[in-house]
C-alpha positions in Angstrom: 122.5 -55.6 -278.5 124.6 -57.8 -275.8 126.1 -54.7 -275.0 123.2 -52.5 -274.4 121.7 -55.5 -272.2 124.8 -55.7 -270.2 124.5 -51.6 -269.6 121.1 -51.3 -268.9 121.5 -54.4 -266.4 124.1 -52.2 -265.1 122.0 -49.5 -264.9 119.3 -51.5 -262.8 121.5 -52.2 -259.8 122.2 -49.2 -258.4 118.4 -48.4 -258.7 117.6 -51.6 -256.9 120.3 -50.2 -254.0 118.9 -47.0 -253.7 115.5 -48.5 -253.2 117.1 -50.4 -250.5 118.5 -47.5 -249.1 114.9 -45.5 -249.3 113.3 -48.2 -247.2 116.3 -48.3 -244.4 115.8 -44.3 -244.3 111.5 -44.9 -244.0 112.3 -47.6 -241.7 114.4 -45.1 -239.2 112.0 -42.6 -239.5 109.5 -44.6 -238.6 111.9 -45.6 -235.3 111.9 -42.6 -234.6 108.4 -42.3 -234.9 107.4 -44.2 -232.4 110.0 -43.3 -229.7 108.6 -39.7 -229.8 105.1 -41.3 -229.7 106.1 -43.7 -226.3 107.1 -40.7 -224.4 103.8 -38.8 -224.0 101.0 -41.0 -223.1 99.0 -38.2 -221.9 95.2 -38.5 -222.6 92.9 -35.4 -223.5 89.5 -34.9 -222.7 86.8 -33.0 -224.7 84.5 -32.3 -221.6 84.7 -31.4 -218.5 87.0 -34.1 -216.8 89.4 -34.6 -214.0 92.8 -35.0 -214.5 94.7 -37.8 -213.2 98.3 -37.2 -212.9 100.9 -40.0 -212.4 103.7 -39.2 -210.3 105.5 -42.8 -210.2 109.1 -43.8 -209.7 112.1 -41.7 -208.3 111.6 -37.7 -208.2 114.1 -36.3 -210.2 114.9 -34.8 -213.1 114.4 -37.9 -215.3 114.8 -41.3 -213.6 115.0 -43.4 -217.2 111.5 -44.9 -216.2 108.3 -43.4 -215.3 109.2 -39.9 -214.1 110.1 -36.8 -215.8 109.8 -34.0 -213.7 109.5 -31.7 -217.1 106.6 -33.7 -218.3 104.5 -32.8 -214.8 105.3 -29.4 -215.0 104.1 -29.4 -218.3 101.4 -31.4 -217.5 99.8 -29.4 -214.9 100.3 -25.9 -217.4 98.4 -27.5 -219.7 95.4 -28.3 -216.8 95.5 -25.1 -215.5 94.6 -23.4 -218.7 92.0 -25.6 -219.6 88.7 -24.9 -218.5 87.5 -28.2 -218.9 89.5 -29.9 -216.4 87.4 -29.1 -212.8 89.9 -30.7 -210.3 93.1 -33.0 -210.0 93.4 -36.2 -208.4 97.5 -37.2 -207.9 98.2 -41.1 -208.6 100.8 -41.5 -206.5 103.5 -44.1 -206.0 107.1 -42.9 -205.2 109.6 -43.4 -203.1 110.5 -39.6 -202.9 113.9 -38.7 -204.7 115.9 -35.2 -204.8 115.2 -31.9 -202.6 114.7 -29.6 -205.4 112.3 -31.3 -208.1 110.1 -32.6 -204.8 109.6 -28.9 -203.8 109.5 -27.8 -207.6 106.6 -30.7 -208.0 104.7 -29.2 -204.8 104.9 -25.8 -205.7 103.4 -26.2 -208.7 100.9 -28.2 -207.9 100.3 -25.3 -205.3 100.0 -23.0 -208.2 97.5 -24.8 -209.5 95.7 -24.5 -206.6 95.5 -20.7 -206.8 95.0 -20.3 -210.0 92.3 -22.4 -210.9 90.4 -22.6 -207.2 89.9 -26.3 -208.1 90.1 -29.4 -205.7 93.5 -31.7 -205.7 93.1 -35.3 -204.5 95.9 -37.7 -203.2 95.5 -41.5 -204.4 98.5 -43.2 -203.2 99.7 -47.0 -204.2 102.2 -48.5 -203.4 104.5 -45.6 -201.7 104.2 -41.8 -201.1 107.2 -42.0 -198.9 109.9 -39.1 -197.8 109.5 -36.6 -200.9 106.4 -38.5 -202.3 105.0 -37.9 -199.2 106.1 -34.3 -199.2 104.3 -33.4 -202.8 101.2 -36.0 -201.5 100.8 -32.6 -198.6 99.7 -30.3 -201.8 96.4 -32.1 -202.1 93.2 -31.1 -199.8 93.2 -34.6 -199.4 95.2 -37.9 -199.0 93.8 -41.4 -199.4 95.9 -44.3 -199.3 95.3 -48.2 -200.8 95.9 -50.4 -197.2 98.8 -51.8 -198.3 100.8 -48.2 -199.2 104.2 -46.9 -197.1 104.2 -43.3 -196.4 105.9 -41.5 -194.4 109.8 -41.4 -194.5 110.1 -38.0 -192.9 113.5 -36.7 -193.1 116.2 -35.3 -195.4 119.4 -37.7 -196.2 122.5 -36.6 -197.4 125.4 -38.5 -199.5 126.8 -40.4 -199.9 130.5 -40.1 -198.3 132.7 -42.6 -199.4 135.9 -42.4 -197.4 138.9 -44.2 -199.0 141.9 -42.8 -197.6 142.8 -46.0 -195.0 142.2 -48.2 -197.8 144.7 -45.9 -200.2 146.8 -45.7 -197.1 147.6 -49.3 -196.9 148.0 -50.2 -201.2 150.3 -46.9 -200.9 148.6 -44.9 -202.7 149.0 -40.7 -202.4 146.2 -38.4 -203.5 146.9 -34.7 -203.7 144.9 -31.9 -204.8 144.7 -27.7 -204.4 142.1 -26.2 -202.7 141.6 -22.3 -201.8 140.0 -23.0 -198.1 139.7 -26.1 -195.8 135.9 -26.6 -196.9 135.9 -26.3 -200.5 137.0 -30.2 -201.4 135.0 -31.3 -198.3 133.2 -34.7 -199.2 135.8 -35.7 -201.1 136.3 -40.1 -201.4 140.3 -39.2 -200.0 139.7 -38.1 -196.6 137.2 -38.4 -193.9 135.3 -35.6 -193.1 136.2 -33.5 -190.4 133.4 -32.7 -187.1 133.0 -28.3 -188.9 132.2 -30.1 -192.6 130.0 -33.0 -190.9 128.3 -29.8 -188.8 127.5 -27.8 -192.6 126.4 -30.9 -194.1 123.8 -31.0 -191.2 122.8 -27.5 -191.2 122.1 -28.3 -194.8 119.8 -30.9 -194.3 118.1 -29.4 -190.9 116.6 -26.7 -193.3 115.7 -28.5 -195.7 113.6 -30.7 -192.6 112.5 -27.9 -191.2 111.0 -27.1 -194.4 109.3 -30.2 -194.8 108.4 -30.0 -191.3 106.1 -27.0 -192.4 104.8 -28.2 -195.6 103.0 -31.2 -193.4 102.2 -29.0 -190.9 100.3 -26.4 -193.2 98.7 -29.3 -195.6 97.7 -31.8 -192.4 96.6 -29.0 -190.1 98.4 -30.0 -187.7 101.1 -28.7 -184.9 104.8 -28.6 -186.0 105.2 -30.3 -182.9 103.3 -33.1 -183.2 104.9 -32.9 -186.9 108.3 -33.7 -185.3 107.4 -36.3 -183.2 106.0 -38.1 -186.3 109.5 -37.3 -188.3 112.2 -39.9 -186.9 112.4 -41.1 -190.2 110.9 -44.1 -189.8 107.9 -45.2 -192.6 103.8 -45.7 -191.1 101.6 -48.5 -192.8 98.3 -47.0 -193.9 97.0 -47.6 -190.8 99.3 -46.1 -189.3 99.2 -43.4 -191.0 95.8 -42.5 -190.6 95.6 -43.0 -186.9 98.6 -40.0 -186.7 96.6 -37.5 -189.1 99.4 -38.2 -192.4 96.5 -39.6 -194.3 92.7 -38.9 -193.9 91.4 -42.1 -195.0 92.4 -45.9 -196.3 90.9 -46.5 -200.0 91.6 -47.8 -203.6 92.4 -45.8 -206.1 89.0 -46.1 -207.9 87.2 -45.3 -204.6 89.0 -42.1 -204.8 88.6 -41.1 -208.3 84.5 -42.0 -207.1 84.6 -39.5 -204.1 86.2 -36.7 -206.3 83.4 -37.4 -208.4 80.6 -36.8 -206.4 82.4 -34.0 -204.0 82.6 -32.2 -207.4 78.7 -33.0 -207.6 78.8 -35.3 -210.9 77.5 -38.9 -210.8 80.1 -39.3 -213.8 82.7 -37.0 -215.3 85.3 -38.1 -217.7 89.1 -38.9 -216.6 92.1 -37.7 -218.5 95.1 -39.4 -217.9 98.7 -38.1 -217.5 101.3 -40.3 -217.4 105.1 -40.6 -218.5 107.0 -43.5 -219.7 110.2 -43.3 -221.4 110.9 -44.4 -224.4 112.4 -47.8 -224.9 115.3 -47.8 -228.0 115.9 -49.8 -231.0 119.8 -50.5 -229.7 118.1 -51.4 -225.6 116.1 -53.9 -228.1 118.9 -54.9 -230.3 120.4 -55.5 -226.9 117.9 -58.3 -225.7 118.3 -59.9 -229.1 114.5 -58.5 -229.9 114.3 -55.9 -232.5 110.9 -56.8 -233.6 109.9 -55.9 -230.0 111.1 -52.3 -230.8 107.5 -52.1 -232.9 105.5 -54.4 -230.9 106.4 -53.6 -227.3 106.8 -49.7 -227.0 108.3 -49.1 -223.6 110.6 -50.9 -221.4 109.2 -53.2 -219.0 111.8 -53.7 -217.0 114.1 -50.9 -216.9 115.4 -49.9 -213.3 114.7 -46.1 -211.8 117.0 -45.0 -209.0 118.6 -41.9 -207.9 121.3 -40.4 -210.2 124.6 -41.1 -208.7 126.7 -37.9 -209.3 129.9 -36.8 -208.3 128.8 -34.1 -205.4 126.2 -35.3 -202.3 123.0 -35.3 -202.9 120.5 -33.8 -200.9 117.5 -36.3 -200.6 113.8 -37.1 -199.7 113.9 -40.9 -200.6 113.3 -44.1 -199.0 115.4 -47.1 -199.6 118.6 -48.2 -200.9 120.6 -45.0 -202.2 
C-alpha cells in the first residue's frame, strides 16, 4: 500500500511539471500575441470616412519606431480599394529620411490620386522637413500647425569618414584589391579624391533636381523661384507660407474640419492609420519591467534615426546624421 502511494505520488510530479510547462507555452503565445497586435494600429471605418494617414519619424525602410514604409504602402492599397474612404488627409511629422522610400511614399500617394480622383490633405506637426517635405508636395494642399519646420530642401550624402592620417601616425597599413580607381571610393582609409567628390555630386544634383520638380509641379510654382527657396536652410510656418511652401497655418483638427466640409459633409467619420512597433518581452526584461510587456504595449521611448550602413547614403533629412 506504501508502495503504490509512493508510485502514484511519483506519478503526480511530472503531471504537475507538464502543467507548468503548458502555462509557460500559453504564456508565450500569448507574447506573441500581443506583439503582432502592437504593430498594426490601423482603425477601419464602416462608412464613408477619411482616412488619416500617419507618416511620423525617420523615412525609411523601418526606423524601430513609428515608420514603416511597408505599412503605408499597404495602407494606402487598402484605401484605394475601398469605396468608403472619400479623400486622404496626411498627418505629418518627419524629418525626411532616405531618397528612395521618400519618392516610393510620394509616388504612391500619387497613385492614389489617379486612381481614386479623391482629395489628399497635408496636416503637418511638428516637421515636414527635406523628404517630409518632399512626400507633404503629393497633397492638393498643405497646412501647417505655427510652430512646424518645413523646408530642408536639398539632398545630403554620407557620411565619409576619412581615417588614413589618424592610421598613418598609430602605423597602421590598410590594403585592399580593387578593379578600377572608383570602385572602393568612400572608403574610411583614404580621402576622397576631387573625380569621386565630383560623382558623389552628380549623384545628389539629380536627385535635387528631382525634388526641385516635385515642389515645382505640387506648389505651382517656377523651378526658379523653387531654387532660390532650396539653399537648404529650414522656413518657420510663417515663413513658409509667405514663400508659397505651405498654403495656410492651422491645427491639425482645423484641417481634418476643412476636408470635411470641402468634401461637403458637416461630419464624416475618421479612420486612423498609424504604425508603432512593437515593444519586446527581452526590451522589457531589459528595463527590469516584464509586467509592462502586458500593460504598456509599445515603447515610449525608443530612439528613430537613419540606419547607419556601411555604403553613403543618399538623403532627404534634417538634423544630426
Amino acid at each position: 500500500m506504501k508502495v503504490e502511494l509512493n508510485e502514484q505520488e511519483y506519478i503526480l510530479k511530472p503531471k504537475k511539471k507538464k502543467n507548468s510547462l503548458k502555462m509557460i507555452v500559453i504564456l508565450l503565445l500569448v507574447c506573441v500575441g500581443v506583439a503582432f497586435l502592437t504593430v498594426d494600429t490601423g482603425t477601419s471605418a464602416v462608412g464613408n470616412h477619411i482616412a488619416v494617414l500617419d507618416i511620423m519619424g525617420t523615412i525609411s525602410e523601418n526606423d524601430g519606431y513609428t515608420y514603416d514604409q511597408q505599412y503605408l504602402l499597404d495602407s494606402i492599397d487598402t484605401m484605394m480599394e475601398d469605396d468608403s474612404n472619400k479623400a486622404l488627409l496626411l498627418h505629418i511629422d518627419t524629418p525626411g529620411g532616405t531618397v528612395y522610400e521618400t519618392d516610393e511614399l510620394y509616388l504612391k500617394i500619387m497613385e492614389y490620386k489617379a486612381y481614386t480622383n479623391r482629395p489628399v490633405y497635408a496636416a503637418v506637426e511638428n516637421y515636414a522637413a527635406s523628404g517630409g517635405y518632399y512626400v507633404a508636395c503629393a497633397a492638393d494642399a498643405i497646412y501647417a500647425n505655427r510652430n512646424a519646420t518645413t523646408g530642408s530642401i536639398g539632398v545630403i550624402m554620407g557620411d565619409f569618414l576619412d581615417l588614413s592620417e589618424l592610421l598613418d601616425n598609430i602605423g597602421v597599413g590598410v590594403s585592399y584589391v580593387a578593379t578600377g580607381p572608383n570602385k572602393a571610393m568612400g572608403n574610411s582609409y583614404e580621402p576622397l579624391t576631387d573625380e569621386q567628390r565630383a560623382i558623389y555630386q552628380e549623384i545628389c544634383d539629380e536627385s535635387f533636381d528631382q525634388f526641385v520638380g516635385i515642389i515645382a509641379e505640387g506648389r505651382n510654382m517656377n523651378e526658379a523661384d523653387v531654387r532660390v527657396l532650396a539653399d537648404g536652410r529650414v522656413y518657420t510656418a510663417k515663413q513658409a507660407a509667405a514663400n508659397g511652401l505651405i498654403d495656410g497655418i492651422e491645427a491639425f483638427q482645423t484641417t481634418l474640419e476643412r476636408l470635411t466640409a470641402d468634401l461637403g459633409y458637416d461630419t464624416i467619420e475618421v479612420a486612423h492609420y498609424s504604425y508603432s512597433a512593437p515593444y519586446t518581452f527581452m526590451d522589457y526584461m531589459m528595463l527590469g519591467d516584464p509586467i509592462g510587456y502586458f500593460t504598456k504595449g509599445n515603447a515610449a521611448n525608443k530612439q528613430s534615426s537613419v540606419a547607419i550602413d556601411r555604403q553613403p547614403q543618399l538623403l532627404m533629412y534634417y538634423g544630426n546624421w
